[in-house]
C-alpha positions as CSV (number, residue, x, y, z in Angstrom):
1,X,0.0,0.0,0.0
2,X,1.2,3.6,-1.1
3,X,2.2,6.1,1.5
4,X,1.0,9.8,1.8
5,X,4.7,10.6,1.2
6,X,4.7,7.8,-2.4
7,X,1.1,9.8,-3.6
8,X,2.8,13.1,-3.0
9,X,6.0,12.7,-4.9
10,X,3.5,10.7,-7.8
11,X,1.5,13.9,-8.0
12,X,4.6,16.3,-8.0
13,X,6.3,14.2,-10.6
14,X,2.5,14.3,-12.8
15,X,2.8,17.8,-12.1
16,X,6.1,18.6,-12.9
17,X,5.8,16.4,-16.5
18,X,2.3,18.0,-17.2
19,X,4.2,21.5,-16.5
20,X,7.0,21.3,-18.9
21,X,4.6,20.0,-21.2
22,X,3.0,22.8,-21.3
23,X,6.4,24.7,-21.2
24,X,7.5,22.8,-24.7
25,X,3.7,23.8,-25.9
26,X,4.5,27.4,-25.5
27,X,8.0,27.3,-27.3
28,X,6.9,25.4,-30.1
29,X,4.1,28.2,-30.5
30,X,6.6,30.7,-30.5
31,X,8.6,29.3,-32.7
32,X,6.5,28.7,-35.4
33,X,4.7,32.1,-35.0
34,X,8.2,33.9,-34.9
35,X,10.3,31.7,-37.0
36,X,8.6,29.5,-39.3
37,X,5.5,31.5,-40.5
38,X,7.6,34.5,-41.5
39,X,10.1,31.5,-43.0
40,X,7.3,30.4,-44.9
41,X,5.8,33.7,-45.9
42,X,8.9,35.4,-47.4
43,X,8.5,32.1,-49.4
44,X,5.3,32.6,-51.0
45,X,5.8,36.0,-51.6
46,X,9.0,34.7,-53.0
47,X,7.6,32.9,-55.7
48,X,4.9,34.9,-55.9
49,X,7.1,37.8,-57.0
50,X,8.7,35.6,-59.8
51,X,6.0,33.2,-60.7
52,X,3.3,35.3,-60.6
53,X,3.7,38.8,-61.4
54,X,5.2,37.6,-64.9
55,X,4.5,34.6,-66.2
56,X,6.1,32.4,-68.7
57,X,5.7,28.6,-70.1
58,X,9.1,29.3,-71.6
59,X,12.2,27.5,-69.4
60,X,15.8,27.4,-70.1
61,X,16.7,23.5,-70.4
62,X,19.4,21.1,-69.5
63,X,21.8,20.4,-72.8
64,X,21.4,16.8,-71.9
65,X,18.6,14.1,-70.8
66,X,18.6,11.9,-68.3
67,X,20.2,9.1,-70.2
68,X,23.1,11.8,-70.8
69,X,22.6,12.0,-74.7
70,X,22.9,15.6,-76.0
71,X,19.2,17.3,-76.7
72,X,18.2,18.6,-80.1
73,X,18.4,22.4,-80.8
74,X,14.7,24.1,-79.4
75,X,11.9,25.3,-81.0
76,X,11.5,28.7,-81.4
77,X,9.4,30.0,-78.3
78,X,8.2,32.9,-77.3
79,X,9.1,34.3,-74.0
80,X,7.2,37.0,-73.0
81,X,4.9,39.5,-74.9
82,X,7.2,40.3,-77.7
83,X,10.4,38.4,-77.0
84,X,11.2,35.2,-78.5
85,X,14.4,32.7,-78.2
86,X,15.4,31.7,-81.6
87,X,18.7,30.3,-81.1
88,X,20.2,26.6,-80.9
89,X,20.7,25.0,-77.7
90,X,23.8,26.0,-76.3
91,X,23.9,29.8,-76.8
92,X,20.7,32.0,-76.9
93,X,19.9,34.5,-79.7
94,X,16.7,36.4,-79.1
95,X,14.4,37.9,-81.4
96,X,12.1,41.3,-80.4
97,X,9.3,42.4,-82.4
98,X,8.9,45.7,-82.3
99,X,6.6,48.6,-83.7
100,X,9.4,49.2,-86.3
101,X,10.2,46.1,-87.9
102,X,12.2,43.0,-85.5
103,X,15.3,43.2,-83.4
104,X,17.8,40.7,-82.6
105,X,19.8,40.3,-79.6
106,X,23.2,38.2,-80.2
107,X,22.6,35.3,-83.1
108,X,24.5,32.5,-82.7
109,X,27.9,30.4,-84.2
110,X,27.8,31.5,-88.4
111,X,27.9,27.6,-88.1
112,X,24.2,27.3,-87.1
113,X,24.1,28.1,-90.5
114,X,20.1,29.4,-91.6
115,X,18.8,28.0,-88.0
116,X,18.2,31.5,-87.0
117,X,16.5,32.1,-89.9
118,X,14.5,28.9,-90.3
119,X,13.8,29.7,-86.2
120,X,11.7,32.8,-87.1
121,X,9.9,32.0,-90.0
122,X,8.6,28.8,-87.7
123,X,7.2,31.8,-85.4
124,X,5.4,33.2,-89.0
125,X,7.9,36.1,-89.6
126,X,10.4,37.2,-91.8
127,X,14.0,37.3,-91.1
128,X,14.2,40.0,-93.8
129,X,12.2,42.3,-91.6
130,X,14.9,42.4,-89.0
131,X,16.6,45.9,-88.5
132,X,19.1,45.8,-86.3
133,X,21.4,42.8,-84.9
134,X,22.4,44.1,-81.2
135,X,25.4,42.3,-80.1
136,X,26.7,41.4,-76.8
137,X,30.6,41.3,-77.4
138,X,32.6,39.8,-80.2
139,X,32.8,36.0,-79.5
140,X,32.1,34.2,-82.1
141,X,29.1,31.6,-80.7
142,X,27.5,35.4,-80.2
143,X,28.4,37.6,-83.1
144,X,29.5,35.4,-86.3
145,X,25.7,34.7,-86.7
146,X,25.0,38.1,-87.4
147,X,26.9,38.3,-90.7
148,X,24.3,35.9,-91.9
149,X,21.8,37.3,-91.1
150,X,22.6,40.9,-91.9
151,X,23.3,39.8,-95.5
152,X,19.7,38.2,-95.6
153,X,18.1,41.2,-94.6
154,X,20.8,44.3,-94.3
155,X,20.2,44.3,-90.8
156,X,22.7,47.0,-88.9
157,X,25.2,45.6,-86.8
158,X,25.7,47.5,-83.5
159,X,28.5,45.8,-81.3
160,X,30.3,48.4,-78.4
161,X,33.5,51.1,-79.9
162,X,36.1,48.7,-78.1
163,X,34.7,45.2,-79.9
164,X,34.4,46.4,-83.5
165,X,37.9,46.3,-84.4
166,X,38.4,42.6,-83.1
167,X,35.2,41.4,-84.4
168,X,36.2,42.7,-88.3
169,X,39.7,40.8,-87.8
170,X,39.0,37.5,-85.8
171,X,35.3,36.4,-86.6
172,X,34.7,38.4,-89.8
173,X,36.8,36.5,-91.7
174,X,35.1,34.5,-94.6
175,X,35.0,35.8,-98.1
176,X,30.9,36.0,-97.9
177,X,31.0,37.5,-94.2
178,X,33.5,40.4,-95.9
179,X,30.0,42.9,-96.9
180,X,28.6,42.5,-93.3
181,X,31.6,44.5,-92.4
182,X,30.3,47.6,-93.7
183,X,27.7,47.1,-91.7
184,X,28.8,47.9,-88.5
185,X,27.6,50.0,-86.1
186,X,29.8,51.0,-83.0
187,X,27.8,51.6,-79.8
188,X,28.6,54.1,-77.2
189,X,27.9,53.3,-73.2
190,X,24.5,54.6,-72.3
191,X,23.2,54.6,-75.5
192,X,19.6,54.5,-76.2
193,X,17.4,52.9,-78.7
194,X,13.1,54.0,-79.0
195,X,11.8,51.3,-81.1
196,X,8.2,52.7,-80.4
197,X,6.7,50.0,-78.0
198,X,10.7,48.8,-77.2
199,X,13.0,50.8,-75.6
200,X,16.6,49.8,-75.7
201,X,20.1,51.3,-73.4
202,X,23.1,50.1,-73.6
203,X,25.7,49.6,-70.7
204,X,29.2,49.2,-71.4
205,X,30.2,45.9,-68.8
206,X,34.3,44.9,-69.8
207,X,35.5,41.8,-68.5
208,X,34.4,38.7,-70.9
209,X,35.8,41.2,-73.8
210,X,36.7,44.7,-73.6
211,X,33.7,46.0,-75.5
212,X,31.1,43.6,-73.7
213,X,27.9,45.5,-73.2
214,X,24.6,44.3,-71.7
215,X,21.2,45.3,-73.2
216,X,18.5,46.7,-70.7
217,X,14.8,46.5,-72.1
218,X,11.3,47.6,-71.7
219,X,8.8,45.8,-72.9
220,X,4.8,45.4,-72.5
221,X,3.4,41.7,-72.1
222,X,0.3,40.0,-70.5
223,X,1.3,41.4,-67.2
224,X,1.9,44.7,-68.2
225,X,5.7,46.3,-68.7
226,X,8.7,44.2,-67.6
227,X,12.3,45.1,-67.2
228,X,14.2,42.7,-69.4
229,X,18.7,42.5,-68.8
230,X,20.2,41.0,-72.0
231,X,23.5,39.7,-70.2
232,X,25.2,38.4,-72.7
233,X,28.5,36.6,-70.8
234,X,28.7,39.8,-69.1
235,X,28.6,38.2,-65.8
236,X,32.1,36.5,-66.1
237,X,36.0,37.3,-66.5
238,X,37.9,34.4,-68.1
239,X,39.4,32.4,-65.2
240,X,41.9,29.4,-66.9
241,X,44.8,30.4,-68.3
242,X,43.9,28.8,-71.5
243,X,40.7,31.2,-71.5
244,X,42.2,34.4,-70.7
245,X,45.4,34.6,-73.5
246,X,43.4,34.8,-76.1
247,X,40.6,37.2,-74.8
248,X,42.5,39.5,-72.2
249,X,43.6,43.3,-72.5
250,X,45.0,46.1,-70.7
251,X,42.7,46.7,-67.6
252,X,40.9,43.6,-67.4
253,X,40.9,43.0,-63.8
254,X,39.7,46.2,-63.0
255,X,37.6,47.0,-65.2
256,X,35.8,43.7,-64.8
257,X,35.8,44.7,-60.5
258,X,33.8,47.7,-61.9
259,X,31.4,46.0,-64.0
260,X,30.4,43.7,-60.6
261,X,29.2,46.7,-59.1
262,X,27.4,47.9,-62.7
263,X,25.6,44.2,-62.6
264,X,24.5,44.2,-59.2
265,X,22.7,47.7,-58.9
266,X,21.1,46.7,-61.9
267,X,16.9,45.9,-61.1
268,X,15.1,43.7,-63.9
269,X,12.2,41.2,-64.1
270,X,13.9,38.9,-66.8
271,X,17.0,37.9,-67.0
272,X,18.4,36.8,-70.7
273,X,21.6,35.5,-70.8
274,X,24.1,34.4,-72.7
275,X,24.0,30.6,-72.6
276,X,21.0,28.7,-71.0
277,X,23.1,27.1,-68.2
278,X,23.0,30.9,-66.5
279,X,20.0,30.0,-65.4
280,X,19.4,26.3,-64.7
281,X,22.7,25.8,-63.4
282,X,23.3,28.8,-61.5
283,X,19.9,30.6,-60.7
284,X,17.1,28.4,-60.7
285,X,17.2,24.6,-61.6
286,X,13.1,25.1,-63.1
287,X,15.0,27.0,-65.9
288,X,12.3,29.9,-65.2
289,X,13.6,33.7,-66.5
290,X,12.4,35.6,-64.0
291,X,14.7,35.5,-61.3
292,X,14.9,37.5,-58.5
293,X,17.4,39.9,-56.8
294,X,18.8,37.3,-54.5
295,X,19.2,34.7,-57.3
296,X,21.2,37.4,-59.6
297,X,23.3,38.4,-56.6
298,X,24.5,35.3,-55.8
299,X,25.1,34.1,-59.3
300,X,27.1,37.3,-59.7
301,X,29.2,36.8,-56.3
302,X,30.1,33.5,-57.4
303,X,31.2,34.5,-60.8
304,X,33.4,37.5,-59.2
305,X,34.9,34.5,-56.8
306,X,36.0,32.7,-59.7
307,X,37.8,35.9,-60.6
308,X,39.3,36.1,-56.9
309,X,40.6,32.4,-57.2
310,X,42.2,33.0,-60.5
311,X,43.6,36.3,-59.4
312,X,45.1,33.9,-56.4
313,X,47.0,31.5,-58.2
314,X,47.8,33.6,-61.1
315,X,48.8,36.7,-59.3
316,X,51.0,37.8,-62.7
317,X,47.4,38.8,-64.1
318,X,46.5,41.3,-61.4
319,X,48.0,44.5,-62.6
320,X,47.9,43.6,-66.4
């Protein structure tokens, strides 16, 4: 038979359990009111802010499948309201239609061949309506295209002051690219283009190439105006040895430390880069456009690192 003493300590043992109970009650109320709700909220409004405001069936794709065989170059698509990808599957080339007659945005290797041009009569128009070919910096998987098409439809070629010279002499070298030459346009920085419903400025971003520019854009969709970046492969300095030779020149450290800070004050609904991966890889694995500050910050920081490890191990390249 229990004591007084036994039922006492039984009911300040029940007691004591029933107490921190309730004591574990109240902390896991608090923390989800203080911690996870907001957690959860921020999300929503998260992807409400990039899902929702603008939206867009159109995704940036893996290069390969799942059973690691390469993917056939894309249909033509459009992105949003009057922006369309029209390029092959590695780099992007983007077409704009605009009040006075269709813009491209970088188009491709010349070895894509009439892709481009097959591209946007699939999307019922006509590459021979296209004004001007705005180009990102001279690489060739982003400017030799533009010959091409510029002979199809004597398009202008506008590529930045400090590109045009190198473009001419290392991708405009074919005997039936020769005529596009006397096509080219050099841009300024802060230049600016009305296309009626388009508008267009230019901002002069060294590092990938001394005259690498990116493309800001407004345009009107669905969902009203939307701040479009054209990138290009602004967001990176060459950072194997291998890469930079060929591609660097005087200044290219610094000027590339300056165009971080141009990139990341930069505000924009869609981003259009220079090679799909930009975004799956390195923003968002859906392969959606729209991306938000936080994604384009971090894909930024991590390209500058890449610069900083470089700069580490090749310390010869610092004051060049």
């Amino acid at each position: 038979m229990k004591t007084n003493t036994e039922n006492s300590n039984n009911s300040a043992d029940f007691t004591d359990t029933v107490y921190y109970r309730f004591i574990l009650k109240i902390i896991a109320i608090l923390f989800i009111g203080l911690v996870l709700i907001p957690v959860l909220a921020f999300s929503i409004l998260d992807k409400k802010n990039t899902e929702n405001k603008f939206k867009t069936e159109f995704r940036f794709s893996n290069y390969y499948d799942e059973a690691g065989k390469r993917k056939p170059n894309p249909e033509p698509q459009q992105i949003y309201g009057p922006i369309y990808s029209v390029g092959p599957l590695t780099v992007c080339a983007y077409l704009v239609k605009t009040e006075q007659g269709l813009i491209m945005f970088d188009a491709g290797y010349d070895k894509d061949g009439s892709l481009i041009s097959d591209n946007i009569r699939k999307l019922s128009m006509d590459p021979k309506d296209i004004k001007k070919i705005f180009v990102t910096h001279w690489h060739g998987d982003h400017s030799s295209g533009s010959a091409r098409l510029s002979e199809l439809s004597g398009a202008e070629i506008l590529i930045h002051k400090d590109d045009v010279d190198i473009v001419k002499d290392r991708v405009f070298t074919k005997d039936y690219m020769i005529p596009a030459k006397d096509r080219i346009v050099p841009l300024e920085d802060r230049e600016f283009f009305n296309f009626g419903d388009v508008l267009v400025k230019v901002l002069h971003t060294p590092g990938q190439t001394s005259g690498e520019v990116v493309y800001l854009l407004t345009v009107d969709g669905p969902q009203g105006k939307c701040q479009t970046l054209v990138a290009g492969d602004a967001t990176a300095m060459k950072s194997t040895v291998e890469e930079i030779e060929p591609n660097k020149f005087p200044g290219i450290v610094q000027a590339y430390e300056k165009t971080v800070d141009i990139l990341k004050s930069l505000e924009f609904d869609l981003y259009l880069g220079g090679h799909p991966h930009q975004v799956f890889k390195e923003m968002r694995e859906d392969g959606n456009p729209f991306v938000t500050r936080e994604q384009w910050h971090k894909m930024v920081d991590n390209r500058n690192q890449q610069k900083i490890d470089f700069l580490i191990e090749h310390p010869e390249y610092i004051n060049y």
